[in-house]
N, C-alpha and C positions, 0 to 999 in steps of 0.2 A: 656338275650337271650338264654345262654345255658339251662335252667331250664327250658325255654317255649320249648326246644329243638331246639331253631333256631340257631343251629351250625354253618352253612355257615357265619351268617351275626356275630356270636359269634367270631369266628376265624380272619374273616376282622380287628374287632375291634382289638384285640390281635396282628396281624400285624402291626395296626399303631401303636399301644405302644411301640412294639420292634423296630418301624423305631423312634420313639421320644426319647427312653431311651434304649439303647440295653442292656445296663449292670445292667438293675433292675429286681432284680431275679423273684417281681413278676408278670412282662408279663410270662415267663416260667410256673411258677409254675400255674397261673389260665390258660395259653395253655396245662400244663397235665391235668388237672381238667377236662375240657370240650375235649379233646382226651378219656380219660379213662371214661367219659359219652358215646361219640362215639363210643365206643369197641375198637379203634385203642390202643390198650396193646403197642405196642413198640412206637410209636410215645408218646407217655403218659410217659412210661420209659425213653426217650431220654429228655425230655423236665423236666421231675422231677430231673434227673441228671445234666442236666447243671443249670438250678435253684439250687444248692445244691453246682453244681463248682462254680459256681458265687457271692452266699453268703452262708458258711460255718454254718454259726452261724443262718440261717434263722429255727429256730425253727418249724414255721407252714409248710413250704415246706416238711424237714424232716418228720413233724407230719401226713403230706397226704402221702408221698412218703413211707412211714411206711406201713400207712393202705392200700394203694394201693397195694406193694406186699404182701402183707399178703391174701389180697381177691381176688384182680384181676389178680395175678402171683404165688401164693400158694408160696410164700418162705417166710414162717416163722420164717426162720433162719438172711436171710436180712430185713426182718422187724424189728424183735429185737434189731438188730444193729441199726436199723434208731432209734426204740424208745430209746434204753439205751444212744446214744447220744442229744435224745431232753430233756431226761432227763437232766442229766448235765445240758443242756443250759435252764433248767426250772423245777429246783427240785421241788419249793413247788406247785406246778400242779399237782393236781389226774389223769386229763385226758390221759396223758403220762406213768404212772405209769398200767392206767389201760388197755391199749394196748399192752403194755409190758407183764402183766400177762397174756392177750390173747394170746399172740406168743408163753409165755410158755406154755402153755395147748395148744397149735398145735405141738408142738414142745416133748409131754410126761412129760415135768419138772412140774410137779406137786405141791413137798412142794415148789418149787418159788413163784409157781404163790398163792397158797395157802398164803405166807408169805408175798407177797405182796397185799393179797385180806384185811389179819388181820389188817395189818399194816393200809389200807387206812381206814378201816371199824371203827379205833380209832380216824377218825378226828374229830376234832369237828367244827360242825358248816357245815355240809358236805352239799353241794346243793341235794335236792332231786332226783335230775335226775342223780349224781355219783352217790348215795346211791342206785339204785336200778339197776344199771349196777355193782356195787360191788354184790350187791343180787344175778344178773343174773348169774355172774361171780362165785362165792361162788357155784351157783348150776350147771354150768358144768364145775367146777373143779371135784367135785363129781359121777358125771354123765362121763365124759370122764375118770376120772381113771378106774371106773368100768368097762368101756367098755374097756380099755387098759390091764385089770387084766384076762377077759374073754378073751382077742382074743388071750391074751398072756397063755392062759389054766393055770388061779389060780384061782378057784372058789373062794375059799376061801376069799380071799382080793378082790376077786368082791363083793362080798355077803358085807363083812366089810365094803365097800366104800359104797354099799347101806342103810347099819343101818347109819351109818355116814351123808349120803345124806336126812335119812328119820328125824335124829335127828337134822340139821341144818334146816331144810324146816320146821318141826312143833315150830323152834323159832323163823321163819320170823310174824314179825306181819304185816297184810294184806299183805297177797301174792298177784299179779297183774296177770292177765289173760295171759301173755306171760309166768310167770313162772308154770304155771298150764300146759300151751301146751307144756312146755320143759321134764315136767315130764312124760307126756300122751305119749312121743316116747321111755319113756324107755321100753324097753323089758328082 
């Protein structure tokens, strides 16, 4: 229902779950789901937190509650924290690992996220849709340094970060049409 947008009748459902099970974290957690569909940001924050007081350990709550303020609350600094703890509760996951590096490069930390892009880009056996979120990732690590290097008045290490960006992109084999329009906004 949420996905067709039909919120109203989405939410009803989510009530009866919370009057049949109060204490299961994921009525909460698909109630911030379908909130932060709605644009209700605090109602979405309130409902991703008690889902999270409720069950600690609930990795996938963490895992949206992450990406959530990261996009829809710009705190990439508590995102981080959500992911370094879904981490823990699910090391050998890329998924977690690669949100993580995202929050780094919102955050400036660059060789992190860098060290984290290397490290996954060694998996073997990696799903094609990590592998090219590593890709995306690899190239605005490159792209937000330089832009970090200019605003911060270092041409010089902008410029670097650019040979470096032009030297990782000519050893992607088949680039994909998002990473062609991530390069088209450099300036």
């Amino acid at each position: 229902l949420a996905k067709e947008r039909n919120f109203d009748d989405a939410l009803k459902i989510i009530d009866k779950a919370k009057l049949l099970a109060p204490d299961f974290y994921e009525c909460l957690r698909v109630e911030a789901w379908i909130n932060a569909l709605m644009g209700n940001v605090s109602q979405a924050y309130d409902s991703y937190e008690r889902a999270i007081e409720t069950e600690p350990k609930a990795a996938n709550a963490r895992f949206m509650f992450g990406g959530f303020l990261l996009r829809e609350v710009d705190d990439p600094e508590r995102a981080a924290e959500q992911m370094q703890q879904v981490i823990k509760l699910m090391p050998n996951a890329p998924e977690p690992k690669l949100e993580y590096a995202r929050c780094c490069l919102y955050l400036s930390r660059f060789d992190e996220a860098q060290a984290i892009l290397e490290e996954l880009a060694e998996l073997p056996d990696c799903h094609e849709r990590v592998h090219t979120k590593i890709l995306d990732l690899q190239i605005q690590t490159h792209c937000r340094r330089a832009d970090f290097y200019q605003a911060n008045q270092e041409p010089t290490k902008a410029i670097e970060s650019l040979v470096a960006l032009k030297s990782y992109f000519e050893s992607v084999r088949s680039p994909d049409q998002k990473m062609y329009e991530r390069l088209a906004r450099i300036r």
